[in-house]
ZAKEGU-654743 format. One record per residue (C-alpha): residue number from 1; residue in three letters; x, y negated, z negated. Coordinates in steps of 0.1 Angstrom, whole numbers. Each point is the difference from the previous one (the first is absolute). Last residue first. Example, Ala and Ser with C-alpha at 12.3 -4.5 7.8 and 13.67 -1.06 7.14 Angstrom:
REM ZAKEGU-654743
<atom><pos>2</pos><code>ser</code><c1>137</c1><c2>11</c2><c3>-71</c3></atom>
<atom><pos>1</pos><code>ala</code><c1>-14</c1><c2>34</c2><c3>-7</c3></atom>
This chain:
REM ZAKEGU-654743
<atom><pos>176</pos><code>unk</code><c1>2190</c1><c2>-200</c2><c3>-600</c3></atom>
<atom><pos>175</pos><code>unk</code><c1>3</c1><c2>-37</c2><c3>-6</c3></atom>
<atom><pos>174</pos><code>unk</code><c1>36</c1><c2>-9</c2><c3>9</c3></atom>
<atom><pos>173</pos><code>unk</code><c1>25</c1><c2>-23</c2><c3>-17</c3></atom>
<atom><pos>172</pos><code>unk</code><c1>10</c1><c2>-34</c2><c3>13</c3></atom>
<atom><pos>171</pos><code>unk</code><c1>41</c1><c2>-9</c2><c3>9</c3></atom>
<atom><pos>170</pos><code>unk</code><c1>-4</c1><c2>21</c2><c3>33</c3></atom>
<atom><pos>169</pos><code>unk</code><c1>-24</c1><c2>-29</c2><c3>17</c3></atom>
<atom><pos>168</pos><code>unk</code><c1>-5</c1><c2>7</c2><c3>32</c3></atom>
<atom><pos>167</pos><code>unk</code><c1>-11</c1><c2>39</c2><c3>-5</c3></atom>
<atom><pos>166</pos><code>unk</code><c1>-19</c1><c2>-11</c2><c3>-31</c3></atom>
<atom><pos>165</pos><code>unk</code><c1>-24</c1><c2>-20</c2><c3>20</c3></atom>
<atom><pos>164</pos><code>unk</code><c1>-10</c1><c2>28</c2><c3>18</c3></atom>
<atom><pos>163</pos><code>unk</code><c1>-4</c1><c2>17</c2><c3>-29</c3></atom>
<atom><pos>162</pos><code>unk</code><c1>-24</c1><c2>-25</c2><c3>-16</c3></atom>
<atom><pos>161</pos><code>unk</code><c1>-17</c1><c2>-6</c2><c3>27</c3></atom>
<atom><pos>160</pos><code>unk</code><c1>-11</c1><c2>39</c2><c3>1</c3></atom>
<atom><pos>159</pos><code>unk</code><c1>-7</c1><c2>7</c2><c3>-35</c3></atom>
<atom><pos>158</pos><code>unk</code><c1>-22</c1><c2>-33</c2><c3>3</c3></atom>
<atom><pos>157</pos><code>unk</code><c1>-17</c1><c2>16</c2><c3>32</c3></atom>
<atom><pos>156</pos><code>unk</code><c1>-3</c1><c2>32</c2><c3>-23</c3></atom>
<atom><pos>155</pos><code>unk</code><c1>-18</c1><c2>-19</c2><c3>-31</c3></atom>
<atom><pos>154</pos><code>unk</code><c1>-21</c1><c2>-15</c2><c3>20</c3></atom>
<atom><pos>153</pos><code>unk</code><c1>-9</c1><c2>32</c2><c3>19</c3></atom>
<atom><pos>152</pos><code>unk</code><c1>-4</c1><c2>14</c2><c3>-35</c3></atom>
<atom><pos>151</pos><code>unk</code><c1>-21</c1><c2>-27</c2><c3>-13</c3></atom>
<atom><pos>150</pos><code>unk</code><c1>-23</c1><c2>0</c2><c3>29</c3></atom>
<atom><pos>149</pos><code>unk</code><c1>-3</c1><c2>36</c2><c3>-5</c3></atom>
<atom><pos>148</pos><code>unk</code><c1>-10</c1><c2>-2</c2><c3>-33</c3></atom>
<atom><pos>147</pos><code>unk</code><c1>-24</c1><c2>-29</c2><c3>4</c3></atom>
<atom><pos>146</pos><code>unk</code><c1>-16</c1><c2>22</c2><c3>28</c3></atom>
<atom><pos>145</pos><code>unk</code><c1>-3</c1><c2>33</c2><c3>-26</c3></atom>
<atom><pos>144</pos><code>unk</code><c1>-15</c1><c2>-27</c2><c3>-26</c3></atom>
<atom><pos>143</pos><code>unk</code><c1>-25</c1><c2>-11</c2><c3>23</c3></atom>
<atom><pos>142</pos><code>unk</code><c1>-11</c1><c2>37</c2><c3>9</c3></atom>
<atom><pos>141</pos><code>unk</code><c1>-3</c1><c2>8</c2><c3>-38</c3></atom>
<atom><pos>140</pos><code>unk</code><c1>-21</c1><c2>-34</c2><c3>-6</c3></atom>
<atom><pos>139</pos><code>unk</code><c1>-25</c1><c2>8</c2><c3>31</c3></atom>
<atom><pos>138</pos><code>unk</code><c1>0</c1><c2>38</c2><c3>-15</c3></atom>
<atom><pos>137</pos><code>unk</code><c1>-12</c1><c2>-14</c2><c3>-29</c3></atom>
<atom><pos>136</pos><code>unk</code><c1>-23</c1><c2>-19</c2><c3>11</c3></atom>
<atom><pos>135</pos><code>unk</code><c1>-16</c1><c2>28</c2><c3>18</c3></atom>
<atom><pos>134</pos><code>unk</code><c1>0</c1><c2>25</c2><c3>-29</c3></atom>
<atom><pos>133</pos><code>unk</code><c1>-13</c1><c2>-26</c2><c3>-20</c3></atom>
<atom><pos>132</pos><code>unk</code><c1>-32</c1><c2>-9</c2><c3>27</c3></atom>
<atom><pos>131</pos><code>unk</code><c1>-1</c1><c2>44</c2><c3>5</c3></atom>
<atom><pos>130</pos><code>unk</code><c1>-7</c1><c2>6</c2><c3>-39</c3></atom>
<atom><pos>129</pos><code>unk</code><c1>-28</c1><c2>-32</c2><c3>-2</c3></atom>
<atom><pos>128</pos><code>unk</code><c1>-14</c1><c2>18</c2><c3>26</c3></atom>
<atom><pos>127</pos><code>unk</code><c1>0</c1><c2>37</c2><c3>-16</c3></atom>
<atom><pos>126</pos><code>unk</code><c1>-10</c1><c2>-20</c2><c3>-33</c3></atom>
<atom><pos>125</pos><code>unk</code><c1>-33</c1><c2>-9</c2><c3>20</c3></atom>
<atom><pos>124</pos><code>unk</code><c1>-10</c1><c2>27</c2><c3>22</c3></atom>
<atom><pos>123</pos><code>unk</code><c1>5</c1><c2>21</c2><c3>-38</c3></atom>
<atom><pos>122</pos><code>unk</code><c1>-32</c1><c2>-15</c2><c3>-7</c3></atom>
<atom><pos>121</pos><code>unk</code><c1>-20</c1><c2>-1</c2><c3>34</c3></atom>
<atom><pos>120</pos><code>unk</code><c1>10</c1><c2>34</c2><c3>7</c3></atom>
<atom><pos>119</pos><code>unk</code><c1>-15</c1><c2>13</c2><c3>-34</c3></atom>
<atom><pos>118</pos><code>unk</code><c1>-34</c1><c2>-24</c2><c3>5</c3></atom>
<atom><pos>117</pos><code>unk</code><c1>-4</c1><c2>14</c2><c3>35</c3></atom>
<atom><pos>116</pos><code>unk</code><c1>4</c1><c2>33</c2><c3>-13</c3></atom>
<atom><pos>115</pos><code>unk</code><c1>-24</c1><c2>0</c2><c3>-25</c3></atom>
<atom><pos>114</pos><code>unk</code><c1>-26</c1><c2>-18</c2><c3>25</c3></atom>
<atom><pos>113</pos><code>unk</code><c1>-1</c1><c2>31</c2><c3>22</c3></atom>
<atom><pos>112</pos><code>unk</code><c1>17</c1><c2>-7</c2><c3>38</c3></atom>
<atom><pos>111</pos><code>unk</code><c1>-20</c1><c2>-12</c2><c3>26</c3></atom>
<atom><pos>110</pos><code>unk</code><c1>18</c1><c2>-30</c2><c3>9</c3></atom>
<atom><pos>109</pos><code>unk</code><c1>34</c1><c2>1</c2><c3>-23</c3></atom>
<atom><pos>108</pos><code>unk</code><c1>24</c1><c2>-9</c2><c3>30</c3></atom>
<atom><pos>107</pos><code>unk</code><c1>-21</c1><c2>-21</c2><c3>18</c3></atom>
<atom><pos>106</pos><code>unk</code><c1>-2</c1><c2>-25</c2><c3>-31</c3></atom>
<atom><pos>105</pos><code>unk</code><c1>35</c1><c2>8</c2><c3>-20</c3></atom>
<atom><pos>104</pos><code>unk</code><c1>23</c1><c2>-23</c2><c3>24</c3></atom>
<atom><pos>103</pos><code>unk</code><c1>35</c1><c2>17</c2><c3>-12</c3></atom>
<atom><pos>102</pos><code>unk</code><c1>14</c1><c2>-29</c2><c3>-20</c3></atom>
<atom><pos>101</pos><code>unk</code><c1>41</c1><c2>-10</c2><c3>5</c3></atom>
<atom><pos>100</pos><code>unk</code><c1>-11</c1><c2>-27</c2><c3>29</c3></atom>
<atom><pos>99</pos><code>unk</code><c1>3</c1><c2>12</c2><c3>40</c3></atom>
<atom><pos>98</pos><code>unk</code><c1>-22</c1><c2>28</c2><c3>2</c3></atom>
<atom><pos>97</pos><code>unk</code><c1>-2</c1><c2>31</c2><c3>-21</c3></atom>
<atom><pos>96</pos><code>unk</code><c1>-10</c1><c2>22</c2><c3>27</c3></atom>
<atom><pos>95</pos><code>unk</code><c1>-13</c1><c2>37</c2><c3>-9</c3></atom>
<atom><pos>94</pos><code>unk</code><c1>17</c1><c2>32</c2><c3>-1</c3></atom>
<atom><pos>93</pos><code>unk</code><c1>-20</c1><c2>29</c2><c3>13</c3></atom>
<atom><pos>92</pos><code>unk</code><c1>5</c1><c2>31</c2><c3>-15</c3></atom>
<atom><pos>91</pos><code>unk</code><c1>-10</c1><c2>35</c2><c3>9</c3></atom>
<atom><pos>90</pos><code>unk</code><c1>-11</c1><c2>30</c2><c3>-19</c3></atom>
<atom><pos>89</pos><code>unk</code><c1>-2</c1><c2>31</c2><c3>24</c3></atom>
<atom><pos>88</pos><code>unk</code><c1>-32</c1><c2>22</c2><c3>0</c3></atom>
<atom><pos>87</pos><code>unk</code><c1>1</c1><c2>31</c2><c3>14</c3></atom>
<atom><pos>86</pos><code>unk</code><c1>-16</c1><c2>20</c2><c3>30</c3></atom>
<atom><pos>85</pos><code>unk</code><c1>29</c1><c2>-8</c2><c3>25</c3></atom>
<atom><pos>84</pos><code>unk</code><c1>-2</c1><c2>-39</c2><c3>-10</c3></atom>
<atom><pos>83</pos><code>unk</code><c1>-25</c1><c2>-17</c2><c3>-18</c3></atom>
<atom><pos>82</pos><code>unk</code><c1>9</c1><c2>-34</c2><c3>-10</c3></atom>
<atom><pos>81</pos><code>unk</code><c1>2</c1><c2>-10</c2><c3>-38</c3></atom>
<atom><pos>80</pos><code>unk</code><c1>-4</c1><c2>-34</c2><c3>-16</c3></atom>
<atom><pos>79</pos><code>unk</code><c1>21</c1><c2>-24</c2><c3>-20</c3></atom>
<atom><pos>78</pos><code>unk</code><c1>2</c1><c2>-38</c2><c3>4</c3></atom>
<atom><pos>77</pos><code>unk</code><c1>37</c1><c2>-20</c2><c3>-5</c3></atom>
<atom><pos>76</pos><code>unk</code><c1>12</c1><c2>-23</c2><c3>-27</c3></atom>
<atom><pos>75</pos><code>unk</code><c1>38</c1><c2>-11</c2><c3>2</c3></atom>
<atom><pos>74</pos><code>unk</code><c1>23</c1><c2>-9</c2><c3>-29</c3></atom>
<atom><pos>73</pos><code>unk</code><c1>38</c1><c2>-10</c2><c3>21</c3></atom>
<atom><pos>72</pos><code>unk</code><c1>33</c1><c2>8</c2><c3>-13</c3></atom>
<atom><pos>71</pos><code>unk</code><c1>31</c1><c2>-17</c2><c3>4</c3></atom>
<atom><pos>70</pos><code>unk</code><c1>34</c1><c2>17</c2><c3>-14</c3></atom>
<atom><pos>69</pos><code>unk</code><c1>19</c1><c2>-23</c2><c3>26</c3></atom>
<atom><pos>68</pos><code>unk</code><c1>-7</c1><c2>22</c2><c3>29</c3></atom>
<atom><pos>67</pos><code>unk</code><c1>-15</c1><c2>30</c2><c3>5</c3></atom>
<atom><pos>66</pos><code>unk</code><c1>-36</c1><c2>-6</c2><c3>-16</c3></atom>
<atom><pos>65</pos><code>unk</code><c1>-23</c1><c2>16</c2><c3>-19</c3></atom>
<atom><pos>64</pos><code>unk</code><c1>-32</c1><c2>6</c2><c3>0</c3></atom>
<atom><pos>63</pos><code>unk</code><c1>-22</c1><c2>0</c2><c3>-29</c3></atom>
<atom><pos>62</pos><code>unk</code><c1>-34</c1><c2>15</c2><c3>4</c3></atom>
<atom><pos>61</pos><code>unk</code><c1>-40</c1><c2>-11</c2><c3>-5</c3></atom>
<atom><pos>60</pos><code>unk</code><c1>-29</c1><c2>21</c2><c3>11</c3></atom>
<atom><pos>59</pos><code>unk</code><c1>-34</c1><c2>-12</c2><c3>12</c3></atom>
<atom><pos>58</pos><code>unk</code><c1>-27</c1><c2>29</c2><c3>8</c3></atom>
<atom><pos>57</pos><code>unk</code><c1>-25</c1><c2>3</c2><c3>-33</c3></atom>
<atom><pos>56</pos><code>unk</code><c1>-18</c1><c2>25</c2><c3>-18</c3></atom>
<atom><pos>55</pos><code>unk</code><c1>-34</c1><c2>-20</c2><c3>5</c3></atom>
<atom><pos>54</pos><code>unk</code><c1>-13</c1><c2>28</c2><c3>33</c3></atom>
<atom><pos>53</pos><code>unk</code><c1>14</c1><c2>30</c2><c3>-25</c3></atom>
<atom><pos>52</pos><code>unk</code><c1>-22</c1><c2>-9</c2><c3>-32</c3></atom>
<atom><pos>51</pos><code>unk</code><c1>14</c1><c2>-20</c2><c3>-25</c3></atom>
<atom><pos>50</pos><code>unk</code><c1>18</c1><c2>7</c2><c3>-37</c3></atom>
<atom><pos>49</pos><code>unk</code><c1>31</c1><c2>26</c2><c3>17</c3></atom>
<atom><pos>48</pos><code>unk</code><c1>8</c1><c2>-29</c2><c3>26</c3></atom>
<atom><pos>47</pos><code>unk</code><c1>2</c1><c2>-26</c2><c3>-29</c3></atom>
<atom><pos>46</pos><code>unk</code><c1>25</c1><c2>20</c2><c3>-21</c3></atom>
<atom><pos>45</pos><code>unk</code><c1>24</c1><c2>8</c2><c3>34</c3></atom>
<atom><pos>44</pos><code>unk</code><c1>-3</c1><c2>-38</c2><c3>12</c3></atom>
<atom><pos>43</pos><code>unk</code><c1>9</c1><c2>-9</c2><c3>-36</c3></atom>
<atom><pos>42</pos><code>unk</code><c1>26</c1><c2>21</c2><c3>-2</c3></atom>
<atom><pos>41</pos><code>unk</code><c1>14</c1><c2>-10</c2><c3>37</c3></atom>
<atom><pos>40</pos><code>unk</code><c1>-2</c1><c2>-38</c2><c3>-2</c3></atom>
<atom><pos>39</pos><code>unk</code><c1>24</c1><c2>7</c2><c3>-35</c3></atom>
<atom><pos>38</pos><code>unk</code><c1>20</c1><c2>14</c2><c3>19</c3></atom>
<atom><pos>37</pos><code>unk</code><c1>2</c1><c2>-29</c2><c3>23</c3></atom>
<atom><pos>36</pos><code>unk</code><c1>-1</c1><c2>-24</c2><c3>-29</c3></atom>
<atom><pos>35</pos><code>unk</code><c1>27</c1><c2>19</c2><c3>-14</c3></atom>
<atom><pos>34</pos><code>unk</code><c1>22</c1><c2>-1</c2><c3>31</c3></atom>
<atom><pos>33</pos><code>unk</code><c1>-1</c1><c2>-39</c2><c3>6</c3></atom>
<atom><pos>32</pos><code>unk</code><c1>12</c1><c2>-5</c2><c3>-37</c3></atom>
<atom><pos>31</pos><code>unk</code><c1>29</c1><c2>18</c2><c3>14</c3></atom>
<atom><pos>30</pos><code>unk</code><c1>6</c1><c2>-13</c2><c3>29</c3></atom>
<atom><pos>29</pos><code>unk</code><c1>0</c1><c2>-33</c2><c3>-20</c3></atom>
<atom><pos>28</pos><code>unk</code><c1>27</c1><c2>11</c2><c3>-21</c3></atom>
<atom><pos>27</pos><code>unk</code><c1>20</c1><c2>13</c2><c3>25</c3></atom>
<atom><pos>26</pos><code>unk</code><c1>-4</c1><c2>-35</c2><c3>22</c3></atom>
<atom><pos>25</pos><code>unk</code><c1>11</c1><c2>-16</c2><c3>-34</c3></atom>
<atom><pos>24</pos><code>unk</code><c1>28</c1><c2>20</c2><c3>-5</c3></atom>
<atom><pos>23</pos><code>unk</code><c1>9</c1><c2>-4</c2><c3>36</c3></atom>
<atom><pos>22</pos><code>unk</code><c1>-4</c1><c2>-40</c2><c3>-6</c3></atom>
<atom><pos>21</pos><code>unk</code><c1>22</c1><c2>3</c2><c3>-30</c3></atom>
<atom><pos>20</pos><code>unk</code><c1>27</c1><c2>22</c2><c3>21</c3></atom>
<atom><pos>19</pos><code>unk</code><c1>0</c1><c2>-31</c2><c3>23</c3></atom>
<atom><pos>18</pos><code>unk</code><c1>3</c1><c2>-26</c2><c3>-21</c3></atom>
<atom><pos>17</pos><code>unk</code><c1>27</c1><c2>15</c2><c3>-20</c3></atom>
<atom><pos>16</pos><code>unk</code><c1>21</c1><c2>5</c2><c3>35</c3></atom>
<atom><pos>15</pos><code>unk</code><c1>-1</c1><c2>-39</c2><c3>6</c3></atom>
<atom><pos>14</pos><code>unk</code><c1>14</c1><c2>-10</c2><c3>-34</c3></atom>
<atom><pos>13</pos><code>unk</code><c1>-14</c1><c2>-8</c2><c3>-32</c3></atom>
<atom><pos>12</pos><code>unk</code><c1>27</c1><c2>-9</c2><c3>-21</c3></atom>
<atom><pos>11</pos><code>unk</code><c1>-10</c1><c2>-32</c2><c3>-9</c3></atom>
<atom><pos>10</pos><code>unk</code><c1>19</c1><c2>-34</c2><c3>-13</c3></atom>
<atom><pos>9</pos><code>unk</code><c1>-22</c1><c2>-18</c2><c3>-17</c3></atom>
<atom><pos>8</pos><code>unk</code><c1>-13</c1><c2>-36</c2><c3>14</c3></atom>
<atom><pos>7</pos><code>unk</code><c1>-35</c1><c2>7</c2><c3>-10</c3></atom>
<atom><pos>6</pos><code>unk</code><c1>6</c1><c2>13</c2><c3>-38</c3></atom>
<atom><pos>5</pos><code>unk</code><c1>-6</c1><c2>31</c2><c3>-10</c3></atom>
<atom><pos>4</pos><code>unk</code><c1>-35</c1><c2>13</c2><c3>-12</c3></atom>
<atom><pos>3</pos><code>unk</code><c1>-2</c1><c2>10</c2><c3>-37</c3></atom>
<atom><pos>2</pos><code>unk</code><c1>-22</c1><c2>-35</c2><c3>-5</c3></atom>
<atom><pos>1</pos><code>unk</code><c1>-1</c1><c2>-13</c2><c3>-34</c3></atom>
């Protein structure tokens, strides 16, 4: 037997339940996101203390997050250092991801040591499949937001009618 409930059940699942589920889901995504980004970072550290300085490796990986709607994005970037005033300043360059939810690996990882290409190829992988749910679920929060307001400014036109009705007819009652 099935503990599923029937098709033509009556649900409680309203509008405002979708929602919070899709922000649990973002948080739970952002934070599978953040343990592959640490986890970039200990290996990066473990593999830079095994090879020489010119294999030690210049791609970093960072969460950034966004303003609006609890979005967050997972962005790779290259590290170096300019020389400035007699000292040596890390910069980072942040690199294109291009249209799709991969970052194009080829350009990015020419030159760098093997080990690292293989780490960035790996996590490359679950960070895009991270970004393609994060983007469908935002496409399903935003279409619930429109639904909502469409069934508010329903609901107020009928609020409306209704009352204007009302003012002809004095026998009816009036929805507040």
């Amino acid at each position: 037997m099935s503990s599923e409930p029937p098709v033509n059940a009556q649900s409680t699942l309203t509008e405002q339940d979708l929602l919070h589920w899709i922000e649990a889901r973002c948080d739970h995504l952002q934070a599978q996101a953040k343990v592959l980004v640490d986890d970039y970072w200990r290996q990066l550290k473990s593999q830079r203390q095994k090879h020489s300085k010119s294999e030690s490796g210049r791609v970093g990986v960072r969460i950034r997050c966004r303003e609006n709607q609890r979005a967050f994005s997972i962005e790779w970037y290259r590290m170096a250092t300019l020389r400035q005033n007699g000292q040596n300043k890390p910069i980072a360059q942040y690199l294109k991801k291009g249209r799709g939810y991969r970052y194009p690996l080829g350009n990015m990882l020419k030159g760098e040591p093997a080990w690292e290409t293989d780490l960035v190829e790996e996590l490359e992988t679950e960070f895009a499949h991270i970004r393609q749910q994060l983007d469908r679920l935002g496409k399903i929060r935003d279409a619930v937001q429109r639904y909502c307001r469409v069934i508010e400014a329903d609901t107020d036109n009928k609020l409306s009618v209704d009352v204007a009705k009302s003012k002809h007819c004095t026998n009816k009652p009036v929805r507040k």
